[in-house]
C-alpha positions as CSV (number, residue, x, y, z in Angstrom):
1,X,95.4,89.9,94.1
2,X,98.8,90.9,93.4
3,X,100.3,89.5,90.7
4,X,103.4,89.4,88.5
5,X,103.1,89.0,85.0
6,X,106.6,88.7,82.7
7,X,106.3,88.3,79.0
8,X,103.9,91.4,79.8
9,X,105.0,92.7,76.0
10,X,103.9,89.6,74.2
11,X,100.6,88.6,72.9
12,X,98.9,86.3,76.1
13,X,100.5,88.2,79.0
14,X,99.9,91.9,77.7
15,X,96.1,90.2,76.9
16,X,95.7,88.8,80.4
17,X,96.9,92.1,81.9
18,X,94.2,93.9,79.8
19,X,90.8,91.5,80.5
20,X,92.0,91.8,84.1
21,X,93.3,94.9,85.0
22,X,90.1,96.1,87.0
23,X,90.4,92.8,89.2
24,X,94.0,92.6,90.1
25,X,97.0,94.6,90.8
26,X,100.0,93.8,88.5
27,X,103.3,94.4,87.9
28,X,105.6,93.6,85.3
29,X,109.3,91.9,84.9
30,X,111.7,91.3,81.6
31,X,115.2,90.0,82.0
32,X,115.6,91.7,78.9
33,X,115.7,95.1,80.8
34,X,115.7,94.1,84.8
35,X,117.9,91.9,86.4
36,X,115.9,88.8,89.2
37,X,118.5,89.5,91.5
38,X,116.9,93.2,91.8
39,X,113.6,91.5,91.5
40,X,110.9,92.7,95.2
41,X,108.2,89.8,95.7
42,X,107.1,91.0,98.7
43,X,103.1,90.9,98.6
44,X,103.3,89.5,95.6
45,X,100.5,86.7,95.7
46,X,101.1,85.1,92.5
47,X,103.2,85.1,88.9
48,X,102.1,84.6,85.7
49,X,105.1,83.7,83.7
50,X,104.2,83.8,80.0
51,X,107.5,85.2,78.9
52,X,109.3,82.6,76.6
53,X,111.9,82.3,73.3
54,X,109.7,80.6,70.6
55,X,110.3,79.2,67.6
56,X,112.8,81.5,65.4
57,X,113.2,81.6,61.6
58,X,116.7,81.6,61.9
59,X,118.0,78.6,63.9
60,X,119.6,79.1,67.5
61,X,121.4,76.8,69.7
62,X,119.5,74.8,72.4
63,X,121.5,76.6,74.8
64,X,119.6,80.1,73.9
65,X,115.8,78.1,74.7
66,X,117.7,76.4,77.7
67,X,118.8,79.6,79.0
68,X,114.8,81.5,78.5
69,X,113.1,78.7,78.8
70,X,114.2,76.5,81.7
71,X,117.1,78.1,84.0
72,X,115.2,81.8,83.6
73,X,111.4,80.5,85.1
74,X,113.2,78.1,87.9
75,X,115.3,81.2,88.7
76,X,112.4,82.9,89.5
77,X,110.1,80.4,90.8
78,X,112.9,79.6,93.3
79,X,112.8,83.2,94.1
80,X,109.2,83.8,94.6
81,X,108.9,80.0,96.8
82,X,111.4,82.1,98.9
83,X,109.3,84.8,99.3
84,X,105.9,83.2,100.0
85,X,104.3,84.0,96.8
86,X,101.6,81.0,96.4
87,X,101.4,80.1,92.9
88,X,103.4,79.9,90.0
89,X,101.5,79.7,86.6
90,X,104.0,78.8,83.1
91,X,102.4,78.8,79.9
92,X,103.4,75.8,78.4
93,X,102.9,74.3,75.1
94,X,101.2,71.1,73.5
95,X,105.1,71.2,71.7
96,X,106.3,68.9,74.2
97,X,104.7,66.1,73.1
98,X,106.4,66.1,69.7
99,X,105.0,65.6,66.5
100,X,103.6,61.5,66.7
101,X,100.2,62.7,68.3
102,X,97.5,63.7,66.1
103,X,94.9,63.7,69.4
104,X,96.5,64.6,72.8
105,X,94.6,63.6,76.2
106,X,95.9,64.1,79.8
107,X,97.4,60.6,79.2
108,X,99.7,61.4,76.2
109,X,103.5,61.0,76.7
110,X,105.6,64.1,76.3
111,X,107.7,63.4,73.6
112,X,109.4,66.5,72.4
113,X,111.4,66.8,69.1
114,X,112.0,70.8,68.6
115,X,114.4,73.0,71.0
116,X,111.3,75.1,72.5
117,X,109.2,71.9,73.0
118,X,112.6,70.1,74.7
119,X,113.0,73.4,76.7
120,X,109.4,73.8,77.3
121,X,109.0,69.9,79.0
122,X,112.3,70.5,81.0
123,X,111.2,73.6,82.9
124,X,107.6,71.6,83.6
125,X,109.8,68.9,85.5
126,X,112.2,71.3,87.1
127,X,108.8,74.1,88.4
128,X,106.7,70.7,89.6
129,X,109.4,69.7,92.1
130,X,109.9,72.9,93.7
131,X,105.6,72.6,94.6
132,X,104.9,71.9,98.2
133,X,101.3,72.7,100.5
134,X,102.6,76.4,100.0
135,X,103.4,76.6,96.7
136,X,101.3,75.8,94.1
137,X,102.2,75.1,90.3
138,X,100.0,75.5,87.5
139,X,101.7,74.5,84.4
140,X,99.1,75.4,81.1
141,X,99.6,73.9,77.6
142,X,97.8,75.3,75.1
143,X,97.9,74.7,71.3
144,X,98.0,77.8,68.8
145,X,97.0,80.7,70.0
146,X,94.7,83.0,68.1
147,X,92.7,86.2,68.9
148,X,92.9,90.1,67.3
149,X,96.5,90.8,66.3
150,X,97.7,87.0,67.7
151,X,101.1,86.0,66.0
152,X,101.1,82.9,64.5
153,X,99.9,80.9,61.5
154,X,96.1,81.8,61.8
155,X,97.3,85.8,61.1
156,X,99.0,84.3,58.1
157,X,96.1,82.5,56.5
158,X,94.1,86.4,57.2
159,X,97.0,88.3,55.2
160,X,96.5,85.1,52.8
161,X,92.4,85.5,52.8
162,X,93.0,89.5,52.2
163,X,95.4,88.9,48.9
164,X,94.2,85.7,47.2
165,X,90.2,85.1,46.8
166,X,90.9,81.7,45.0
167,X,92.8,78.8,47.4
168,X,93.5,75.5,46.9
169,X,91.8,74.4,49.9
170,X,88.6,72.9,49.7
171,X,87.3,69.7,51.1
172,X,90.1,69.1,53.5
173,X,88.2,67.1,56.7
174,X,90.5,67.1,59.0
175,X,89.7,68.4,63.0
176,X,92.4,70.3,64.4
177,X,92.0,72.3,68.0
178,X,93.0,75.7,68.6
179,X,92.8,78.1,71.6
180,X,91.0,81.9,71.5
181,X,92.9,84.3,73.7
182,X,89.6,84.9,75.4
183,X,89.8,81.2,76.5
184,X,92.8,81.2,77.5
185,X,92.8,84.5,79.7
186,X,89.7,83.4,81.7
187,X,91.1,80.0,82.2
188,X,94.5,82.0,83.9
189,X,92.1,83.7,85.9
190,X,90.4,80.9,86.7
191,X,93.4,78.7,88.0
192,X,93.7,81.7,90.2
193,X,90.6,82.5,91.8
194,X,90.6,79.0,92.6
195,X,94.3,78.7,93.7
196,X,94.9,75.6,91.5
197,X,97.9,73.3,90.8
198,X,98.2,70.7,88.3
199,X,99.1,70.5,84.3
200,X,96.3,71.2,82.4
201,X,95.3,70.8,78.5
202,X,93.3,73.8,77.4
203,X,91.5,74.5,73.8
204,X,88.5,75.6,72.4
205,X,85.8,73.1,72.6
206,X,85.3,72.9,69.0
207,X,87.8,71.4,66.6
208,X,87.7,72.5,63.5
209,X,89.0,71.8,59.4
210,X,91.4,73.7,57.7
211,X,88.5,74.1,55.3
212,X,86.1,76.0,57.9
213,X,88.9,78.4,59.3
214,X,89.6,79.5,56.1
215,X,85.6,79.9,55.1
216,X,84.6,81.2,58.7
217,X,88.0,84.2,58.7
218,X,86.7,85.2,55.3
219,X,82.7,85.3,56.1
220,X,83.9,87.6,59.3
221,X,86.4,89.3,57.4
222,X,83.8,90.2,54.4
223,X,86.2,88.9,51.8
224,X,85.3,87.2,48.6
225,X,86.9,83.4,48.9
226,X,86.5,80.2,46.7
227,X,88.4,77.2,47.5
228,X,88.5,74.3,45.7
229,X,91.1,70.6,45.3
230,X,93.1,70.8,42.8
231,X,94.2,66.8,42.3
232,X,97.6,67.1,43.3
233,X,98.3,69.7,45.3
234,X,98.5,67.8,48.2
235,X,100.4,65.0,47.2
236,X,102.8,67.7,46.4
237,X,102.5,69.8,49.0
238,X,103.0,66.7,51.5
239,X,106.1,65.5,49.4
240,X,107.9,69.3,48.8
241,X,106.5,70.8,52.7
242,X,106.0,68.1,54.9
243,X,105.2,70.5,57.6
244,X,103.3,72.7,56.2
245,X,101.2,69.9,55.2
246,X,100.9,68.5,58.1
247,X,98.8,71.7,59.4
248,X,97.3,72.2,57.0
249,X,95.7,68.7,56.5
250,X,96.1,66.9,59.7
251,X,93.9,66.4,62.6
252,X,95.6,67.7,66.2
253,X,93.2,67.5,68.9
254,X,93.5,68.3,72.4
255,X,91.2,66.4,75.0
256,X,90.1,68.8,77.6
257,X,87.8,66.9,79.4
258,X,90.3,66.2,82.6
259,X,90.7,69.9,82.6
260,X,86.7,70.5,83.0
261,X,86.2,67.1,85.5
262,X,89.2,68.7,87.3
263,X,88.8,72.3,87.8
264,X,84.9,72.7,86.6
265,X,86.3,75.3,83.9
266,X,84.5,75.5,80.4
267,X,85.6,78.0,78.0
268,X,83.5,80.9,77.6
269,X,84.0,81.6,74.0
270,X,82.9,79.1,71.6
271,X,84.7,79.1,68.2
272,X,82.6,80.9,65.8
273,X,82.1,83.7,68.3
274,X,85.7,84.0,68.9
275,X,86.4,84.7,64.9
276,X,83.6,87.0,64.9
277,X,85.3,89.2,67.7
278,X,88.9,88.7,66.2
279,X,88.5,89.5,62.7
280,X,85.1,91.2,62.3
C-alpha cells in the first residue's frame, strides 16, 4: 500500500514506518516544514496521522492544541476524502475521557479535562462525520506508550532505576494498563490490512502494579533495586502531588475486549516480553 505517515519524526509514527517499511510504500508530511495546500495524494491509499502537540511543561493556550490537534487532521482528512484515499487512521488518546475513570471500556463517556485531551475528543467528532462507504476512519486510543527510547513517564522511572537502587515503592497493588510500541504498530497494520473503521481501545493484555514495572525494568535492566513503604510517603505524596500519585498508586485499566470481538486483533507482545526487548 501507499501510505502517508505525518508525525513521521515522533516516537509511534517513525516506529510504524520502521516495522513496516518492507510491506508498504510511505511517504512523509510535517506542517512544520510543508505546507497541505502543496500536499499530492494521488495514489495515496491511506494516512496514518500520528503527528500531534502533547502535553508541554510550560503551559500554552487551547488555541495552539486546537490549531495541531483538531483544524490541522480535518484539514487533511478533508483533503485526502477529496482525493479518494480510503482510510484515515488518528492516534488518539485514552486523555479524552478525563481523569474520573480508573477502568475504561468501549462504554465509557469521554470526559476530557486537559487542553490535548479536549483537542484530542474534538478532532474524533469532527474526522467521524466526514466517513462515508468510501472513506473509512479509524480513530485509535491508546494509553502510555512505552518501547526502546519511548518518551514518557516509563523512560523516567528507567533514568530513576539507573540512579537510585533504594525506592519507596513497594507493595503498591494497584493494576494500571499500558501499551508496547510493538502492540501498537501491528495493531495500525492491522486496521489496515483489514481496511477497518471504528474507535478502538488498545493496551497490552496485562495490567500491571507500579510495584512490578519498577521490579520487572530493573531485572531486564540488570540493576540492583530494593523497594520498600515507608508509612507515610503516600499520604504525603497524595496530599503534596496529587498527580503524581495518582500514577503512581492508582489503577487505570483499559478494556480491550470490543477491540478483539470486533476486529479479531490480539496483541502479539505480551508484557514481560515487551520489557525484555525494550530495556534488555
Amino acid at each position: 500500500m501507499n501510505i502517508l505517515v505525518t508525525g513521521a519524526s515522533g516516537y509511534v509514527g517513525r516506529s510504524f514506518i520502521q516495522s513496516y517499511q518492507n510491506r508498504h510504500h510511505f511517504s512523509t508530511f510535517s506542517n512544520q516544514s510543508m505546507q497541505l495546500e502543496d500536499l499530492d495524494l494521488h495514489g495515496t491509499d491511506a494516512i496514518v496521522h500520528a503527528a500531534a502537540l502533547v502535553h508541554q511543561k510550560e503551559p500554552l493556550p487551547d488555541e495552539a492544541y486546537h490549531q495541531a490537534n483538531v483544524l490541522y487532521p480535518l484539514e487533511l482528512a478533508k483533503r485526502a476524502k477529496a482525493n479518494g484515499v480510503k482510510q484515515f487512521i488518528f492516534i488518539s488518546s485514552i486523555a479524552i475521557y478525563g481523569e474520573s475513570y480508573h477502568k475504561i471500556t468501549a462504554q465509557s463517556i469521554p470526559a476530557p479535562t486537559t487542553p490535548y485531551g479536549k483537542s484530542k475528543l474534538q478532532a474524533e467528532l469532527a474526522l467521524q462525520a466526514l466517513e462515508d462507504k468510501s472513506f473509512n476512519v479509524v480513530i485509535i486510543r491508546p494509553p502510555m506508550i512505552y518501547g526502546a527510547q519511548a518518551p514518557g513517564n516509563i523512560h523516567a522511572l528507567t533514568r530513576l532505576i539507573q540512579k537510585v537502587p533504594i525506592l519507596p515503592f513497594g507493595g503498591i497493588k494497584n493494576r494500571r494498563s499500558f501499551l508496547y510500541i510493538g502492540n501498537l504498530t501491528a495493531f495500525i497494520e492491522h486496521t489496515l490490512s483489514t481496511q477497518s473503521s471504528g474507535s478502538f481501545l488498545i493496551a497490552d493484555d496485562e495490567a500491571v502494579s507500579t510495584t512490578y514495572l519498577i521490579q520487572s525494568l530493573a531485572r531486564v535492566m540488570n540493576r540492583p533495586c530494593w523497594l520498600f513503604r515507608p508509612p507515610l510517603f503516600e499520604r504525603l505524596l497524595k496530599r503534596l502531588r496529587p498527580k503524581i500519585h495518582s500514577r503512581l498508586y492508582e489503577d487505570l485499566t483499559v478494556d480491550t475486549s470490543k477491540t478483539k470481538e470486533q476486529l479479531q486483533f490480539h496483541p502479539p507482545y505480551s508484557f514481560d516480553r515487551a520489557i525484555l526487548k525494550s530495556f534488555s
